[in-house]
C-alpha positions in Angstrom: 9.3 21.5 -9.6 9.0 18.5 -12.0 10.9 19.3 -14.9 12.7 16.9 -17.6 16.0 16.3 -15.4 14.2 15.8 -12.3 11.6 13.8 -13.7 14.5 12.0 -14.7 16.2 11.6 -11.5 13.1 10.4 -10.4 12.1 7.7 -12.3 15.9 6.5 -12.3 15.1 5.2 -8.6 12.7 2.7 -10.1 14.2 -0.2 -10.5 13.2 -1.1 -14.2 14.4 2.0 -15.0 17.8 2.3 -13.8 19.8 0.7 -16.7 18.3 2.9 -19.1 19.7 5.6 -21.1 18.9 9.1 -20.7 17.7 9.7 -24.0 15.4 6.4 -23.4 14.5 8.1 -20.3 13.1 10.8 -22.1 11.4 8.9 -24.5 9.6 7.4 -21.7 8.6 10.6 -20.0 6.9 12.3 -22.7 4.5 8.9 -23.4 3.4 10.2 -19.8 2.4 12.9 -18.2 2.1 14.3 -14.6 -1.0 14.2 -12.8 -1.7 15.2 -9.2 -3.8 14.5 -6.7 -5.1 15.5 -3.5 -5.7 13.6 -0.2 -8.6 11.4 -0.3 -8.9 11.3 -4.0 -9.1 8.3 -6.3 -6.5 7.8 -9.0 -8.9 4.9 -9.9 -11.2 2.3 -8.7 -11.0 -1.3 -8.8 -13.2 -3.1 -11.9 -12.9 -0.1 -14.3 -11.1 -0.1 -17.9 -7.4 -0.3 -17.1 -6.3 3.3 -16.1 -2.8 2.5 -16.8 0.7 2.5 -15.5 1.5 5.0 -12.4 4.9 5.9 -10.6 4.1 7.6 -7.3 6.7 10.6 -6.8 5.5 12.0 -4.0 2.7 11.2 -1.3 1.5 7.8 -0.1 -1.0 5.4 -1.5 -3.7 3.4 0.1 -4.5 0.1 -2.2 -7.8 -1.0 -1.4 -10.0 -4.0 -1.7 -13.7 -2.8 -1.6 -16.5 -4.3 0.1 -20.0 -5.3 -1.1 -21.4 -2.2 1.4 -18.2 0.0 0.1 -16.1 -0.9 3.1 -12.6 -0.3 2.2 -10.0 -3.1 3.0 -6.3 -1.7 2.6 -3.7 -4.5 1.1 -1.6 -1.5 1.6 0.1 1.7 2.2 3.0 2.6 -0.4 5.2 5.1 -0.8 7.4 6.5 -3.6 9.3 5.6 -5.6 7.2 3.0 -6.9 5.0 1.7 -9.8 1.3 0.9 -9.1 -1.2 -1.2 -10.9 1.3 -3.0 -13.2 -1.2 -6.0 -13.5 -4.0 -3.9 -15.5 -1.1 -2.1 -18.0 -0.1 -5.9 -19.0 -2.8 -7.7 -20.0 -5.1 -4.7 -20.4 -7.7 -5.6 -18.5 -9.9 -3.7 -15.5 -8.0 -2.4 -12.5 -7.6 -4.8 -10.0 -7.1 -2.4 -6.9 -9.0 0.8 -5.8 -5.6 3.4 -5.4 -6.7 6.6 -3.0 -4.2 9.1 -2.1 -4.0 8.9 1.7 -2.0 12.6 0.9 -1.4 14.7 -1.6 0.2 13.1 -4.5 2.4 13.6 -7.7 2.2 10.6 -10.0 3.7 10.1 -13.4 1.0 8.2 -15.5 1.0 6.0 -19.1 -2.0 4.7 -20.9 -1.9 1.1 -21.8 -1.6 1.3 -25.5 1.6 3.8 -25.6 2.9 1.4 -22.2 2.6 -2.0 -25.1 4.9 0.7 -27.4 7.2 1.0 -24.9 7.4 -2.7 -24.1 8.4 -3.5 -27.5 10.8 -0.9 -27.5 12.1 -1.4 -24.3 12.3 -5.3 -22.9 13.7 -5.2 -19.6 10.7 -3.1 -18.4 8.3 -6.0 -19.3 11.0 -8.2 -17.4 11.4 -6.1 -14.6 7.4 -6.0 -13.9 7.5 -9.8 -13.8 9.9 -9.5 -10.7 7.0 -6.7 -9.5 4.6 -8.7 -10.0 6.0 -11.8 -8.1 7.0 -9.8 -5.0 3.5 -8.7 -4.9 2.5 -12.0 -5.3 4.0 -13.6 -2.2 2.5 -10.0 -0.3 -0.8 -10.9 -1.4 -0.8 -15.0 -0.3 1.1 -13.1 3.2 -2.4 -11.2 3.3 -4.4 -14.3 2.8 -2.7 -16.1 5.2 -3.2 -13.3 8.0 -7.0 -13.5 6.8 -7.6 -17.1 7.0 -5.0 -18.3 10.4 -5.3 -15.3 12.1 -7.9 -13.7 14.3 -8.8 -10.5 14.3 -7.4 -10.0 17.8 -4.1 -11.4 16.0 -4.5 -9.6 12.8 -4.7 -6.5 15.2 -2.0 -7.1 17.0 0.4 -7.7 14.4 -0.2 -4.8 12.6 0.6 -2.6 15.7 4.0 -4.4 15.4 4.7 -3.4 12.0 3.1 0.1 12.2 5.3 0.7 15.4 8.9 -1.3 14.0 8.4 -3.7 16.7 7.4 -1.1 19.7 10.4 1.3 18.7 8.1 4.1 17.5 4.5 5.6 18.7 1.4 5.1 16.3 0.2 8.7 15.3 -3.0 8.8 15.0 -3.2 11.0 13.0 -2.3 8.3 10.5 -3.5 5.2 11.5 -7.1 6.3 13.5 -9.8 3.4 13.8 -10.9 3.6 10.5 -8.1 3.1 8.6 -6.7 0.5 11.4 -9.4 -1.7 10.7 -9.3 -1.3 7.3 -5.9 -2.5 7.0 -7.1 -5.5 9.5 -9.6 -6.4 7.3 -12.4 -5.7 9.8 -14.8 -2.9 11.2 -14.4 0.7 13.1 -15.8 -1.0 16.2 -13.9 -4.6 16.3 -11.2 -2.2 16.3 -12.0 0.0 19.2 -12.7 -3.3 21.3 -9.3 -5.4 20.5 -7.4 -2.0 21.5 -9.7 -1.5 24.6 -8.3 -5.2 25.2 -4.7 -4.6 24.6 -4.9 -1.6 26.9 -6.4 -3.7 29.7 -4.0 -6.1 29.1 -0.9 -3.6 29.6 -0.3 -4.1 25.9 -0.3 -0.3 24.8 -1.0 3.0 26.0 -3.0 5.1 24.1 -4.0 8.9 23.8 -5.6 11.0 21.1 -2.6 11.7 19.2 -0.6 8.2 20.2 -0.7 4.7 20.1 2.5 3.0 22.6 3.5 -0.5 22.3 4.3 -1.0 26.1 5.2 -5.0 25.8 5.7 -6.1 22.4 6.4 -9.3 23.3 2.4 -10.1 24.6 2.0 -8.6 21.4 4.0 -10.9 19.3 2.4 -13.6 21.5 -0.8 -11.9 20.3 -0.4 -12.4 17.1 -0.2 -15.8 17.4 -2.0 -17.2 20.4 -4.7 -14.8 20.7 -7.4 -17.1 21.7 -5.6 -18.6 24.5 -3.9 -15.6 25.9 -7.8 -13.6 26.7 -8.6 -17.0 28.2 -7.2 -15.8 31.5 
């Protein structure tokens, strides 16, 4: 399934990669290796020695915060093709994130000292993860925004919007049950259960035990914004 040319056409959809040569390509590859995992394991955990650079190939990604009790808070949910925990594989120190596969996963992985080899050899990778590294950047002062403006109520609210494009789609749940709702909230299982119960009364969603509906996305938007004032009436 993952030989050289796919491998190949693989890591040509990553941006830094694109430019390169085949025979680079190559070179790149075999400083690697594959490495699978299955849902609900840890590729690695925030604080430990850098575990180096990872492409995620297939699967998705949660990439958590932890709590002091262990509670997990997800900055969030990726999908390939895309590089993960660029930050510890450039100045070598501990990981910064906790990465969990929220399904199974096939990730290409490089260790820090042949990834410095490679950076020599190859610029425009370096380059490229400074453009990484500042998207993620804005993401994360986006996050601390939500955390410090918004309510939970609010922070609740918009993340129905984004998980739903706005109220085009249903929220499986599946996917997205209590749990991982309020960890991408930054919040607990049962702040979560009573925000939706307040949505619902509210004629914001509908919800069964395999679906979330947005029914008015527009007291939603308002939600995440003026949540205070609208559960004043």
């Amino acid at each position: 399934m993952y030989d050289l040319d796919s491998l190949l056409q693989r890591l040509k959809k990553v941006r830094h990669f694109q430019d390169l040569p085949e025979a680079d390509l190559k070179t790149i590859i075999n400083s690697g290796q594959i490495l699978r995992f299955s849902a609900n394991s840890v590729l690695f955990h925030e604080g430990e020695p850098c575990a180096g650079l990872f492409v995620l190939f297939s699967g998705r990604l949660r990439m958590c915060k932890m709590g002091p009790q262990g509670q997990e808070f997800i900055l969030a949910l990726i999908q390939p093709v895309i590089m993960v925990n660029e930050v510890s594989v450039l100045d070598g120190g501990p990981n910064p994130l906790t990465a969990i596969a929220a399904q199974d996963c096939v990730t290409w992985q490089v260790g820090y000292d042949r990834f410095q080899i490679l950076m020599q050899r190859y610029p425009q990778i370096g380059l490229g993860l400074l453009r990484v590294l500042a998207a993620r950047n804005r993401m994360l002062l986006e996050r601390y925004e939500d955390l410090s403006s918004r309510s939970v109520i609010a922070r609740t609210a918009k993340l129905l919007l984004d998980l739903s494009d706005y109220g085009r789609y249903p929220i499986h749940r599946i996917e997205h049950n209590n749990n991982l709702l309020a960890a991408r909230a930054a919040t607990v299982h049962e702040a979560i259960s009573r925000t939706l119960k307040l949505f619902r009364d509210h004629d914001c969603i509908t919800t069964t035990r395999q679906e979330i509906t947005i029914t008015s996305p527009e007291r939603l938007v308002e939600l995440a914004q003026l949540a205070p004032e609208f559960f004043k009436n």
